[in-house]
BALUM-312972 format. One line per field, with one value per residue (C-alpha): y, x, z; residue number from 1; residue in one letter. Coordinates in Angstrom, 2 decimals. Each point is the difference from the previous one (the first is absolute). Layout:
REM residues N
c2	Y,...
c1	X,...
c3	Z,...
mivo	NUM,...
torza	A,...
This chain:
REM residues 130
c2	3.17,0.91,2.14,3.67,0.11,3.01,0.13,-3.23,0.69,3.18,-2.30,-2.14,-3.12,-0.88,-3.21,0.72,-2.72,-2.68,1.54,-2.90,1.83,2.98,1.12,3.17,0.30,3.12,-0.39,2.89,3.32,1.83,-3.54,-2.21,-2.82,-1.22,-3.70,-1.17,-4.03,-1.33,-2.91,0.24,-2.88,-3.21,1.57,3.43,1.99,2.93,0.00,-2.07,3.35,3.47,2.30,3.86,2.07,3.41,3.02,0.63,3.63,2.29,1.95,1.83,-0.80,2.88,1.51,1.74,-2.40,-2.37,0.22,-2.20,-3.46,0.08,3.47,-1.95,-2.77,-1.81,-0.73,-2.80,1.28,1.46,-2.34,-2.87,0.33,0.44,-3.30,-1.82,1.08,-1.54,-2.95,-0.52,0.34,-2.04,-2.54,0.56,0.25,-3.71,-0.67,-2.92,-2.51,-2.75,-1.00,-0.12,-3.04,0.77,0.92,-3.64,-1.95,1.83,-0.95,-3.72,0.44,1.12,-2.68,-2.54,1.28,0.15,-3.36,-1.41,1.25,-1.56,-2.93,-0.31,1.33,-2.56,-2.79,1.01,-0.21,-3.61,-0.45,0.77,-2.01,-3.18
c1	-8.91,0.77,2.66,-0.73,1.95,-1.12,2.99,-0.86,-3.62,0.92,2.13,-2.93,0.70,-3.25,0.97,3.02,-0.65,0.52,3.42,2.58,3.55,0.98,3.45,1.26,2.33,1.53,0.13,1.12,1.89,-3.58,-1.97,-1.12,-2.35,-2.48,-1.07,-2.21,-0.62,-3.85,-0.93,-3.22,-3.14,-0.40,-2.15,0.55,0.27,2.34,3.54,2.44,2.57,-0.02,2.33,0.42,2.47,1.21,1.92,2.93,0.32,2.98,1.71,3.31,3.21,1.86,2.91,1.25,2.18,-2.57,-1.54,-2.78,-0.51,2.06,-2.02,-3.12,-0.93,-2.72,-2.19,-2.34,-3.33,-1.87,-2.90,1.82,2.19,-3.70,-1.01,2.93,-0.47,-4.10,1.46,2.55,-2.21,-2.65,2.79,0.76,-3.46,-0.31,-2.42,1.78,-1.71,0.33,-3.32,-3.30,-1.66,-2.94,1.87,1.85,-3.91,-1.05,2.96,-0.35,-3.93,1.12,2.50,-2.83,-2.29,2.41,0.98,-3.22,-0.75,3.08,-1.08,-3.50,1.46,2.36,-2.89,-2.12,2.65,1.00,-3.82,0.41,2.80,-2.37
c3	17.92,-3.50,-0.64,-2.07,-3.31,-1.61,-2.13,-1.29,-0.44,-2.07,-2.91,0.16,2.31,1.64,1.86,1.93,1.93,-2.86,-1.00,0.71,-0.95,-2.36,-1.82,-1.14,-3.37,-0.78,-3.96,-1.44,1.73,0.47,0.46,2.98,-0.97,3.18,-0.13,2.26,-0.04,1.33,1.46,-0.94,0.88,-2.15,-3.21,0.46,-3.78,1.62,-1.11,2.52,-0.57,-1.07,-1.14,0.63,-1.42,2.11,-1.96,2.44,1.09,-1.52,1.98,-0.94,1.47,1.85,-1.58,-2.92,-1.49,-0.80,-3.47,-2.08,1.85,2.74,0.99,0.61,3.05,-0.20,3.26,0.91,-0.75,3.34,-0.78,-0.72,3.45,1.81,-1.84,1.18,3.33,0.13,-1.38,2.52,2.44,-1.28,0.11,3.45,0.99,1.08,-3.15,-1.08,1.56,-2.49,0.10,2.83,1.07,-2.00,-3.79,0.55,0.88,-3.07,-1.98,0.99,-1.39,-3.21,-0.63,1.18,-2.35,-2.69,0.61,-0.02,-3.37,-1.47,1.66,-1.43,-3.82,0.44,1.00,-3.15,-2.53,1.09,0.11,-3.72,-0.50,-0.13
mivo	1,2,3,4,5,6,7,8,9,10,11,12,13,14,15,16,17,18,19,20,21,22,23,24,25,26,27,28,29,30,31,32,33,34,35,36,37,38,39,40,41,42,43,44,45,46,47,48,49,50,51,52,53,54,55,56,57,58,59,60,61,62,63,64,65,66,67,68,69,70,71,72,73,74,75,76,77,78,79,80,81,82,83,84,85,86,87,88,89,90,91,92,93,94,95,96,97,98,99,100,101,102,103,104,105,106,107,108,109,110,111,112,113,114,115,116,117,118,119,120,121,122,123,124,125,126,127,128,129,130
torza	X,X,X,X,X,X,X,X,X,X,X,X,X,X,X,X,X,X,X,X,X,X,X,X,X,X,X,X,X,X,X,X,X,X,X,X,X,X,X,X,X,X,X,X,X,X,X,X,X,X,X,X,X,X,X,X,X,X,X,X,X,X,X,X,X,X,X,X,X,X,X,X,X,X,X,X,X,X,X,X,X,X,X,X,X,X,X,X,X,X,X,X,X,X,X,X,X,X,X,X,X,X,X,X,X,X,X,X,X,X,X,X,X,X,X,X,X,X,X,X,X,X,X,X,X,X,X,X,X,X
């Protein structure tokens, strides 16, 4: 069962499934910056992380005695927090299975193949050799 992520979807994340960890820095007073980190298939062009930056939301501090700066708080964005939340759970959700039966036979084909074409480069340049 895959898990709905529509906060996700929305900044643009279309495999969910693929996302292997994520951090959160809070840069600057009014800045969180998202990273999500990929583990993305042998080959694959799309980027192994992605960064998002969220505006945090101002919100005046109570009380007359505060002036300039300290009159201002700055809260997580509401986005951001519903992000975090998806992500958590797509933690959570029991989708870290390291790997199936079938990705590690597949795997194993690859390196064959891989191997047997170093093999036979290999075999023609000592062929050339003399």
């Amino acid at each position: 069962m895959t898990m709905k992520t529509p906060n996700l979807t929305e900044m643009g994340v279309r495999n969910p499934e693929q996302i292997a960890s994520y951090t959160v820095v809070h840069t600057l007073e009014d800045m969180d910056v998202l990273t999500i980190h990929y583990r993305r298939p042998k080959g694959s062009f799309l980027p192994k992380r992605r960064k998002y930056e969220f505006r945090r939301v101002s919100r005046p501090m109570p009380g007359p005695e505060l002036k300039g700066k300290a009159a201002i708080r700055y809260d997580i964005s509401p986005i951001l927090a519903r992000a975090i939340t998806e992500l958590d759970a797509l933690s959570a959700d029991g989708k870290r299975v390291a790997a199936t039966k079938e990705d590690l036979q597949r795997e194993i084909a690859e390196l064959q193949a891989d191997f047997n074409q170093r093999l036979a480069h290999l075999s023609k340049s000592i062929d050339g050799l003399g």
